[in-house]
LUMMAR-178713 format. One line per 8 residues: number of its first residue (from 1); for each residue x, y, z of C-alpha. Coordinates in steps of 0.25 Angstrom, whole numbers. Example, Ala and Ser with C-alpha at 12.3 -4.5 7.8 and 13.67 -1.06 7.14 Angstrom:
BEGIN
1 = 49:-18:31 ~ 55:-4:29
END
This chain:
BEGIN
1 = 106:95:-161 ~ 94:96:-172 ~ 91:108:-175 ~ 76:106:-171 ~ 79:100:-157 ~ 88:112:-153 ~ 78:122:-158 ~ 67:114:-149
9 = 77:116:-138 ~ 80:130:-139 ~ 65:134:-140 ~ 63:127:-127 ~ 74:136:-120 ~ 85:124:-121 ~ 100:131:-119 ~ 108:117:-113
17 = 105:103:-115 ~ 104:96:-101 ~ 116:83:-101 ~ 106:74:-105 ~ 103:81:-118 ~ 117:84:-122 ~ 119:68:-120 ~ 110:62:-127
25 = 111:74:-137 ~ 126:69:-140 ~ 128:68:-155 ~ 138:54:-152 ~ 123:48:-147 ~ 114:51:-158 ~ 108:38:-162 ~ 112:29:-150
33 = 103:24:-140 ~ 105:32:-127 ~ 104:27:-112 ~ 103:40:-103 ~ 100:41:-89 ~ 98:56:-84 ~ 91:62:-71 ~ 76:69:-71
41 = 76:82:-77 ~ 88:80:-88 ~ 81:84:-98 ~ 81:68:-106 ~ 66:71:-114 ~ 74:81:-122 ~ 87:74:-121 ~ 81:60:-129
49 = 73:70:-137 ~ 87:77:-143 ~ 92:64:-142 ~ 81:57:-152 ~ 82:67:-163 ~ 93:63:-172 ~ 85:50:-172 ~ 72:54:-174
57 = 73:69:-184 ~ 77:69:-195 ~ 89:75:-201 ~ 82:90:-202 ~ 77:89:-187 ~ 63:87:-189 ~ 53:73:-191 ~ 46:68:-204
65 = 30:67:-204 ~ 27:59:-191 ~ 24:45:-193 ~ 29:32:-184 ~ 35:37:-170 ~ 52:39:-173 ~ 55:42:-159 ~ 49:36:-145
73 = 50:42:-131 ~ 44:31:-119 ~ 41:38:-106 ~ 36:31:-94 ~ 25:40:-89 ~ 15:46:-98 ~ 20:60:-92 ~ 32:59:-98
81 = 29:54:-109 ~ 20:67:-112 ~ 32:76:-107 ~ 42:70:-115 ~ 32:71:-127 ~ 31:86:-124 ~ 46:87:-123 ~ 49:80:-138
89 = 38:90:-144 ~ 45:102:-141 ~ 59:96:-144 ~ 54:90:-159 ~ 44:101:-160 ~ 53:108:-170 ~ 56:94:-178 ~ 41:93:-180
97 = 38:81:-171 ~ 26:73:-169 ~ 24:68:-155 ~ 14:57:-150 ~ 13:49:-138 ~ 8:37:-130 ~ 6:38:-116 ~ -3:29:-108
105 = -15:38:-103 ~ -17:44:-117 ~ -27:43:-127 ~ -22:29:-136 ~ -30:34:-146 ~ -25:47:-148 ~ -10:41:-149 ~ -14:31:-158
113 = -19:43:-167 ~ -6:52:-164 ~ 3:38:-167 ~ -5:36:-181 ~ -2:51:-184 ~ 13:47:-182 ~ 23:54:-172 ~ 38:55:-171
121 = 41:55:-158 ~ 32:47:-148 ~ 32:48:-132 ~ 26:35:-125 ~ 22:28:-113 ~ 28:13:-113 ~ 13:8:-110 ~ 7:16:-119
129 = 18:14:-132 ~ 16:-3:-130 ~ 1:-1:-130 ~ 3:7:-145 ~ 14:-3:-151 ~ 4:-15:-147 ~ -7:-7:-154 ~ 3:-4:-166
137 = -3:11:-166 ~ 14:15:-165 ~ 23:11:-173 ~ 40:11:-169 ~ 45:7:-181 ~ 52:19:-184 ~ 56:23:-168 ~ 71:29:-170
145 = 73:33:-156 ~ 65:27:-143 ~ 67:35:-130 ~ 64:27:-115 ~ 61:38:-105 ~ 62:37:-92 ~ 66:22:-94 ~ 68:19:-80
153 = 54:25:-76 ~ 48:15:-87 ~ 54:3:-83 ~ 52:4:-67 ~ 36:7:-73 ~ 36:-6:-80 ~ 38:-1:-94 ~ 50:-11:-97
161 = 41:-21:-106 ~ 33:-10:-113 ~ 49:-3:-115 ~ 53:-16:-121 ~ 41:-18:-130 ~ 41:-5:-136 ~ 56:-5:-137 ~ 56:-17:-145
169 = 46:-11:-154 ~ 56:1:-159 ~ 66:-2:-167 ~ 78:-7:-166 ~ 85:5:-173 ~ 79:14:-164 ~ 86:22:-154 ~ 84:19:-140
177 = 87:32:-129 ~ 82:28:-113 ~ 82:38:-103 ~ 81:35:-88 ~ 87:44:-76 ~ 95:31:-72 ~ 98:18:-79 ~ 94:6:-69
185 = 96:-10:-76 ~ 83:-10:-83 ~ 87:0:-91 ~ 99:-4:-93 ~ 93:-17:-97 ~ 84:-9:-107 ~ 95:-1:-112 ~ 102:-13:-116
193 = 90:-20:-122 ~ 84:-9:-133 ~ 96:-1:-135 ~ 108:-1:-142 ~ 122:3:-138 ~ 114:15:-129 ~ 125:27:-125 ~ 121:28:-108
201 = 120:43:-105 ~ 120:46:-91 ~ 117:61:-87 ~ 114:61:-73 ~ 127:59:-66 ~ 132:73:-72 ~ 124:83:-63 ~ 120:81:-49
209 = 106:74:-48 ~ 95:85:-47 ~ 104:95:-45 ~ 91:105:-50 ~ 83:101:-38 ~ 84:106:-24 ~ 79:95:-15 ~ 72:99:-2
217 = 64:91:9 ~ 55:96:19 ~ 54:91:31 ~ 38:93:37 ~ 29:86:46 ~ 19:76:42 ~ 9:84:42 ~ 14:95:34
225 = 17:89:21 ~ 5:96:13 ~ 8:107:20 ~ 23:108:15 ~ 19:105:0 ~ 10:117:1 ~ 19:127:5 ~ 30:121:-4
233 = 23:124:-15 ~ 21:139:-10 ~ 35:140:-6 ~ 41:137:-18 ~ 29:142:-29 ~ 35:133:-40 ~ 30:134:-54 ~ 26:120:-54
241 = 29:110:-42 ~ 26:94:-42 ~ 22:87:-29 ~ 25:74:-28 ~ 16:63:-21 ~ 18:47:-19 ~ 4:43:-21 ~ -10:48:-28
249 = -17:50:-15 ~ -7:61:-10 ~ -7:68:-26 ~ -22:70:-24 ~ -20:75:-9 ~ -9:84:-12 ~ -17:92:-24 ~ -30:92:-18
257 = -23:99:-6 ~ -13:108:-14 ~ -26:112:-23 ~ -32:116:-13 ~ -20:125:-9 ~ -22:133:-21 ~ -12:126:-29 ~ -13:122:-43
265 = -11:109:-42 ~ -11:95:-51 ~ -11:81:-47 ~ -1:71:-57 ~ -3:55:-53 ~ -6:44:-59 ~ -21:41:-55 ~ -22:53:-67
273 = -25:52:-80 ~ -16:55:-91 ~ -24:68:-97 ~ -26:72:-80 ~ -10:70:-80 ~ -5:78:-93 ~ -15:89:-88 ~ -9:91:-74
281 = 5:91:-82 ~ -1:101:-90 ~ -5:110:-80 ~ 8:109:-75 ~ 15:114:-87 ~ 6:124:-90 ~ 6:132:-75 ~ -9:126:-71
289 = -4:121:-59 ~ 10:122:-52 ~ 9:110:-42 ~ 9:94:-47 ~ 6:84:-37 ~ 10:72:-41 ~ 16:57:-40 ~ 28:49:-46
297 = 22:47:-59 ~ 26:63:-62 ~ 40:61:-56 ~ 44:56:-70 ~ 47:64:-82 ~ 38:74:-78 ~ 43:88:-82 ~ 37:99:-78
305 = 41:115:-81 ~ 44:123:-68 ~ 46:113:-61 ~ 52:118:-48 ~ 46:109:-36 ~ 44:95:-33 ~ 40:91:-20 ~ 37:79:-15
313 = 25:77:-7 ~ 28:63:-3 ~ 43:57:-2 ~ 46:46:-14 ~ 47:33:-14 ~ 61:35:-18 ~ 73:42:-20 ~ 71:41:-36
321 = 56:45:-34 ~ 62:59:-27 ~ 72:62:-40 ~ 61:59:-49 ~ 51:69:-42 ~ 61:79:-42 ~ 66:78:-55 ~ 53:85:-59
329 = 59:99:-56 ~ 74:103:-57 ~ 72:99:-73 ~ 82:107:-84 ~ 90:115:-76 ~ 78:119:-68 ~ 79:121:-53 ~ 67:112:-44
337 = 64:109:-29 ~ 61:95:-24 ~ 54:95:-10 ~ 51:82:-1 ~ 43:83:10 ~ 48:76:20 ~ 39:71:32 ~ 44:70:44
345 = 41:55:44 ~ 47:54:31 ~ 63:61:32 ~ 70:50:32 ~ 65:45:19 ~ 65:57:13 ~ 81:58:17 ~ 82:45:13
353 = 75:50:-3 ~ 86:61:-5 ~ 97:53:0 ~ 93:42:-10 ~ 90:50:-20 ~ 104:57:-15 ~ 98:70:-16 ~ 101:82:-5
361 = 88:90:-2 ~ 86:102:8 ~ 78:99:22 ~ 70:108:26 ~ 54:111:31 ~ 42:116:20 ~ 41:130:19 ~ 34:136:31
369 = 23:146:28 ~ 29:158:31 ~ 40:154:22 ~ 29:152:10 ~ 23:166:14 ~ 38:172:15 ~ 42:165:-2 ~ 29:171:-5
377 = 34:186:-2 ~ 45:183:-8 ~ 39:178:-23 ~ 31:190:-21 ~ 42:200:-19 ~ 51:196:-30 ~ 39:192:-39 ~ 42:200:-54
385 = 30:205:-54 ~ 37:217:-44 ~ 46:221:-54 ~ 36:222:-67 ~ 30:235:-73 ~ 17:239:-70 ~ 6:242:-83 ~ 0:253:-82
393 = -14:246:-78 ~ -7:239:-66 ~ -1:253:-60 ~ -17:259:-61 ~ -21:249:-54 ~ -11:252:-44 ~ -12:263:-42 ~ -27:260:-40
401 = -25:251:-29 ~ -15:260:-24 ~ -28:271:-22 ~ -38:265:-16 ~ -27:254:-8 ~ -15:254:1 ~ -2:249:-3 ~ -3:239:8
409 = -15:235:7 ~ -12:232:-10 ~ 0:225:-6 ~ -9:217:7 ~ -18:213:-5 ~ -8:209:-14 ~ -3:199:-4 ~ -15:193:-2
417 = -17:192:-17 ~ -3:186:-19 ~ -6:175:-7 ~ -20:173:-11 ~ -14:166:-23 ~ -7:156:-16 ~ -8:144:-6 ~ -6:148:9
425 = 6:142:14 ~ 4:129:25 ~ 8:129:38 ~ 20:119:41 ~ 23:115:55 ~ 35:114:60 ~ 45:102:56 ~ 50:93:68
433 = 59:81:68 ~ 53:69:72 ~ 38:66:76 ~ 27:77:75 ~ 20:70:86 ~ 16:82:96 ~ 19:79:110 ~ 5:78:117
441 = 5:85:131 ~ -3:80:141 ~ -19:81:142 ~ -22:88:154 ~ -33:83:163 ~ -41:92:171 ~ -55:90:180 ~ -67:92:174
449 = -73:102:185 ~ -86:100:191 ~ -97:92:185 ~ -110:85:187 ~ -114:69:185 ~ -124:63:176 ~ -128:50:174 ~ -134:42:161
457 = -144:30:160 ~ -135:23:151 ~ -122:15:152 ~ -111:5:149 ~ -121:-7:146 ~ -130:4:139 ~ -117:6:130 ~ -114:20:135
465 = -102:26:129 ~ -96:38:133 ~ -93:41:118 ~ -109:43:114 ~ -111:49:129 ~ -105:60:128 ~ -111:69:116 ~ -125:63:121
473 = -121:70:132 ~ -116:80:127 ~ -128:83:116 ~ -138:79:128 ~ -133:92:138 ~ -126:101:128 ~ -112:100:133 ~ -99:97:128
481 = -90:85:132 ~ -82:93:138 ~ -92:96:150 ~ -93:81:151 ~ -84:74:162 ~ -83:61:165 ~ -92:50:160 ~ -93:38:168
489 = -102:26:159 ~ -106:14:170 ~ -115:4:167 ~ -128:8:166 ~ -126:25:168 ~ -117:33:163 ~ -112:46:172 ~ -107:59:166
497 = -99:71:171 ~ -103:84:166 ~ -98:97:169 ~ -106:106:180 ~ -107:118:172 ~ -112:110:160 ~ -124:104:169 ~ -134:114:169
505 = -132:116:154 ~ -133:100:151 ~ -143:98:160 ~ -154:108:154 ~ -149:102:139 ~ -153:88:142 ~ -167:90:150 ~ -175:88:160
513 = -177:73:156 ~ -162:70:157 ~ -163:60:144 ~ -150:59:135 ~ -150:55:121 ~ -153:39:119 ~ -164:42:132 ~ -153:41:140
521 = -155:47:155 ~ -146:58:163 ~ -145:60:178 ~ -138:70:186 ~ -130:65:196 ~ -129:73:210 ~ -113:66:214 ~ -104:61:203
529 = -106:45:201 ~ -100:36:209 ~ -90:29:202 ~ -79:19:203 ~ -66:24:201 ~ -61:17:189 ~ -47:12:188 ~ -38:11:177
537 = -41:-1:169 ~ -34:-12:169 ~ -28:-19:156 ~ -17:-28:163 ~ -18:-36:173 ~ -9:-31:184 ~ 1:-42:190 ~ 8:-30:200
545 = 2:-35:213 ~ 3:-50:211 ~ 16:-56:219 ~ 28:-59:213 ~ 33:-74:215 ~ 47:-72:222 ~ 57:-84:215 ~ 69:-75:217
553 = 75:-86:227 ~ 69:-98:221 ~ 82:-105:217 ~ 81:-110:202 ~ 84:-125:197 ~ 96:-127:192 ~ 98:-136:180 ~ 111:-134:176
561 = 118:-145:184 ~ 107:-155:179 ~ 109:-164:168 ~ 103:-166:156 ~ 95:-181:155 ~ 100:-189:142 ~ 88:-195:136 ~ 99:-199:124
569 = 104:-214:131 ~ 90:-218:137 ~ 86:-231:130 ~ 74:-231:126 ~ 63:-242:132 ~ 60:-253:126 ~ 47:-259:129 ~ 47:-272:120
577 = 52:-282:132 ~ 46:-274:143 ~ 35:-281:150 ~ 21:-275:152 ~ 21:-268:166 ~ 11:-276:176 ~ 5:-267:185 ~ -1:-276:195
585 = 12:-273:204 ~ 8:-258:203 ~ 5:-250:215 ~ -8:-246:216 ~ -11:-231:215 ~ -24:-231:221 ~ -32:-240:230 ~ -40:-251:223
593 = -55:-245:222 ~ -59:-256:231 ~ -51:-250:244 ~ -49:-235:241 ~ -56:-228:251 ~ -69:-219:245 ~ -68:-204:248 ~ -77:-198:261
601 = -88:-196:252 ~ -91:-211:250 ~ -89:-217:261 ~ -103:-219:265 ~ -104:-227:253 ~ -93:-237:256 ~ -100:-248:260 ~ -107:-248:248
609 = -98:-250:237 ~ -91:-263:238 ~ -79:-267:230 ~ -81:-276:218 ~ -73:-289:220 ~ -60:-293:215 ~ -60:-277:208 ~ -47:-276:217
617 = -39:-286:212 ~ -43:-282:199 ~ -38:-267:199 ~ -23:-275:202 ~ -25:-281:188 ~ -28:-271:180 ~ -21:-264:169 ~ -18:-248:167
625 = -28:-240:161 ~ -18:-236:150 ~ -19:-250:145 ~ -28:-254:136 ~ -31:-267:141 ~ -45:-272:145 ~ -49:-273:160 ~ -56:-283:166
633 = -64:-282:179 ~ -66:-295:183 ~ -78:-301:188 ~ -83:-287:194 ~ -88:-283:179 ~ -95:-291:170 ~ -91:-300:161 ~ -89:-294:147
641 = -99:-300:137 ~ -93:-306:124 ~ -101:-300:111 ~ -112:-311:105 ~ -111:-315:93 ~ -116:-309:80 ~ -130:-313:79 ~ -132:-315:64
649 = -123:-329:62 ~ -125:-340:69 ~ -109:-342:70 ~ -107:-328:75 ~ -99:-324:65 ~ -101:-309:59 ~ -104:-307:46 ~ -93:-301:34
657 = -101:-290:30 ~ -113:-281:34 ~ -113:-274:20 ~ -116:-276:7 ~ -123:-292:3 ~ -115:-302:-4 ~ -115:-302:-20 ~ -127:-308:-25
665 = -126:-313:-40 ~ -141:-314:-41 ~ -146:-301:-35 ~ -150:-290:-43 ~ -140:-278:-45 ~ -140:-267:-40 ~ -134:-256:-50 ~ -123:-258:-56
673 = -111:-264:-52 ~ -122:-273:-42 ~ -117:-286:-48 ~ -103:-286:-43 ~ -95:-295:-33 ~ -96:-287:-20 ~ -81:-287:-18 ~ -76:-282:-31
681 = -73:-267:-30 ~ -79:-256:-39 ~ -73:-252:-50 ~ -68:-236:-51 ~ -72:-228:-61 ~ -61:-219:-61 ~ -51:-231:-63 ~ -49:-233:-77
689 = -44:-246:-76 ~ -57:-252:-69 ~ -67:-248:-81 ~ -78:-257:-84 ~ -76:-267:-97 ~ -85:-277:-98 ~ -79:-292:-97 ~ -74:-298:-107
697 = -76:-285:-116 ~ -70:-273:-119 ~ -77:-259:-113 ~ -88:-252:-120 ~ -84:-240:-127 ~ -94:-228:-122 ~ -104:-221:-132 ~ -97:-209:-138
705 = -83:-212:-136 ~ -80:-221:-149 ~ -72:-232:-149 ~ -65:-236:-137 ~ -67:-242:-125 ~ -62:-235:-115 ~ -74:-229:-108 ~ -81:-236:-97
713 = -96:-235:-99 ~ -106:-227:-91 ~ -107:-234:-77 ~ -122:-239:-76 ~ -125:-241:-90 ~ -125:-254:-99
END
């Protein structure tokens, strides 16, 4: 290993390399592209950093003045880009390194300036680097060693066209290293692209998955899931913890609510800015605040120090969501607690999560109050502080307060300091299996004792309502609604039922005058009202009492015996030779109107109305109605007139035509076009075959459009 490198490691407190390091470490690999896929919390930012400097130092360890970039690490979130950054600064800090970066949310200015002042290793977002190389403010000519990150987070993000672009960039000599924690086709497809020959390292089949992290799901109900977060965080006291929510709405509702708990708390999601997001990491790392509240886009590459809880306020999406939220803490041989807090309404997705993600966790219930209170003791028993020395300024004081103060009374006081400090625990109701529907008991009726009647000028056609009624009532005689009794709204009054022991009271508040609010009018009724009794309404119309028909011995028709009728070997009628039907030998359905009898009504009147002659033997000779033949009605009608002749000739005949007059060579035109045979038809002037050409000539060429003849002239014109 460079002596640089391993001094760098040392400083930091390294004894072992993770398996990871001591593969891609493997003096056998050096100057090969590298195809390795290892879980969360492996340790891979300063495995590809070991693994890169052969490639990038020189042979004495260290780098030359900084110039064009030598080596390039892509990241897919701007987070991790800035942590890896961090991570290489430290580790090349001995070799003399000269870092920049390009991140999307930062200053392009300021890069552009840290880029012209040259670097040597550069840390980048794919967005961000194509933006720079389209700008030509970076230069890859000299890239020996390109790093992809992460690489399966970039391509489900959409990066693959920007990873190409920049990949095609570099070159070809370059060394190509892609880190992903598992190795789905595309990568494959991009290994195979843009690298060559690339050794596959695979790490995370070695070692149980997460084998740091102790999964737990608590089981609470619906309406106690804040409630467990809060006394999570009290139970357990981690020096930093990351609360994980799936949208930004619940982010800002969880800080808001555990700031106001007391706890120093910082909000991480996207709808932040870049400088509002490296502060709350910041403050993170430097012991400003101990909880993070945040959303997916931290579930990746984040690393925080100390580390020791993740809990998941809301379940994930996904089974691969959960590892990369835990994967937070448990990190370098360090111990961590994931939490889920499982809702009743949500078990079996959550046992569905750890069984996909084929994880085993620990069911359970949120610690209790009491059991909050009870850790605390315990932190404060075994607190070091017991066993330190006293100065000598500390034991004056003491023996001050042990003057003028009781032991107990110190001691009381001391415990109310010491729990004045932290958040009061919440109060968690008890877990039940199934629905936390209470069962409802029963509302108990009862009479509403003596009373006394009034009445109101005002009723249901004065749109009287019970829902306005009432507090007039109420305000009018100074009572409550529970003194008031029945109300009974009829057409035009209203009566009212108010306690007897309320009377003397209302009665003095409302006056003498009796007058209610809208000048409405009270009366005090000597007997209750007479009032129907109203029944239940009916919605349905009730068929109970209607008689049922009784066809229980009514024999049913039997078809089964009967044979079907055969339509298939009828011949079909044929109407051609038939004769016309002659319906004089037809019975007669009704008497002839000559000797029907008239009804009773008429017969005063029979003398009068006389038969027309012959219309008998008529009725025999007619035709049906259906026929659309004429009728004649012999000599009882009159004769039908035959149509004169036409008036305007002599010989009768009717002229050819009302319209237009015959052609007249000698009569003046009329417009254009006058002079013309009647009969001849109009010529269209969207037809090209029928343009005007003069006869016996060829067409006039039209002013403007040189020589030619081929446009026809303007219609009207000479």
């Amino acid at each position: 290993m460079i002596t640089t490198l391993a001094d760098a490691l040392a400083k930091q407190g390294y004894t072992d390399l993770t398996p990871v390091q001591e593969a891609v470490t493997d003096p056998a690999l050096e100057g090969q592209d590298l195809l390795v896929s290892a879980q969360t919390g492996s340790g891979k930012t300063v495995g590809f950093g070991l693994a890169i400097g052969p490639t990038i130092l020189a042979e004495d360890g260290t780098f030359g003045p900084a110039g064009r970039p030598l080596g390039l690490v892509i990241a897919p979130t701007r987070e991790l880009a800035l942590q890896v950054k961090r991570e290489l600064q430290w580790l090349y800090a001995g070799a003399g390194v000269t870092m920049a970066s390009c991140v999307g949310g930062m200053d392009f200015r300021d890069e552009k300036r840290s880029l012209e002042r040259g670097a040597h290793i550069v840390v980048a977002t794919p967005g961000r680097l194509r933006d720079h190389i389209m700008r030509s403010t970076i230069d890859l000519s000299d890239i020996k060693a390109v790093i992809l990150d992460e690489a399966d987070e970039m391509l489900d993000l959409g990066f693959r066209e920007d990873l190409e672009f920049i990949l095609d960039q570099a070159p070809p000599s370059r060394r190509t290293l892609l880190f992903s924690a598992t190795v789905p086709p595309m990568i494959a497809t991009l290994a195979k692209s843009y690298q060559r020959d690339a050794v596959r390292i695979a790490t995370t089949s070695k070692e149980k998955q997460h084998s740091d992290i102790e999964y737990r799901a608590l089981n609470v109900a619906n309406h106690d899931a804040d409630a467990a977060i809060v006394n999570l965080l009290r139970f357990y006291d981690a020096p930093n913890a990351l609360v994980f929510a799936n949208t930004r709405a619940m982010v800002t509702r969880l800080t808001t609510r555990l700031s106001n708990r007391g706890f120093s708390v910082v909000a991480l999601s996207g709808e932040l800015s870049q400088a509002e997001r490296s502060n709350a990491l910041q403050a993170m790392r430097d012991g400003r605040a101990r909880v993070c509240v945040a959303t997916d886009v931290a579930a990746r590459g984040i690393d925080l120090p100390n580390l020791e809880l993740v809990i998941h306020a809301e379940l994930p999406t996904n089974a691969e969501t959960l590892l990369h939220r835990s994967g937070r803490t448990g990190r370098a041989g360090r111990k961590g607690i994931s939490v889920m807090i499982v809702p009743s309404k949500m078990k079996r997705r959550g046992e569905n999560l750890l069984k996909w993600g084929k994880l085993t966790a620990t069911w359970a219930t949120p610690p209790t109050a009491e059991e909050v209170t009870a850790k605390d003791e315990e932190r404060l028993l075994t607190d070091p502080v017991w066993s330190e020395e006293f100065t000598e300024e500390e034991q004056t004081f003491a023996k001050r307060l042990l003057t003028e103060h009781a032991p107990e009374q110190i001691a009381a006081a001391y415990l109310r300091l010491y729990a004045g400090k932290q958040s009061a625990p919440e109060f968690i109701s008890e877990y039940k299996e199934g629905p936390q529907a209470k069962e409802r008991k029963p509302r108990e009726v009862s009479s509403f004792g003596p009373s006394k009647w009034f009445s109101v000028d005002v009723g249901r056609e004065g749109k009287a309502e019970a829902r306005w009624l009432l507090p007039m009532i109420c305000k009018a005689g100074e009572i409550t609604k529970n003194e008031i009794g029945a109300i009974r709204i009829q057409p035009n009054e209203t009566f009212i039922e108010i306690s007897e022991a309320a009377v003397p009271g209302f009665l003095r508040a409302v006056g003498g005058d009796m007058k209610l609010e809208n000048q409405a009018t009270l009366t005090a009724l000597d007997a209750p009202p007479q009032l129907g009794e109203r029944g239940p309404r009916k919605t349905k119309r009730d068929y109970d009492d209607r008689p049922k028909s009784d066809s229980g011995e009514k024999p049913k028709r039997d078809y089964g015996d009967k044979p079907k009728r055969d339509y298939g070997d009828k011949p079909k009628r044929d109407y051609g030779d038939k004769p016309k039907r002659d319906y004089a030998d037809k019975p007669k359905r009704h008497a002839p109107r000559d000797q029907a009898a008239p009804p009773p009504s008429q017969q005063e009147h029979v003398a009068a109305i006389q038969p027309i002659p012959g219309a008998a033997d008529d009725y025999k000779e007619r035709k049906p109605r259906h026929k659309p033949a004429r009728k004649d009605h012999g000599d009882a009608l009159v004769e039908k007139r035959s149509k004169p002749p036409y008036k305007g000739k002599s010989d009768g005949k009717k002229p050819a035509s009302k319209g237009k007059p015959p052609y007249n060579p000698d009569a003046k035109p009329r417009g254009a076009g006058a002079g013309k045979p009647a009969g001849k038809p109009r010529a269209n002037a969207n037809d090209t075959s029928k343009r005007f050409v003069p006869p016996g000539g060829k067409a006039k060429p039209r002013k403007g459009l040189g020589k030619g003849g081929g446009a026809a002239p303007r219609r009207g014109k000479p």
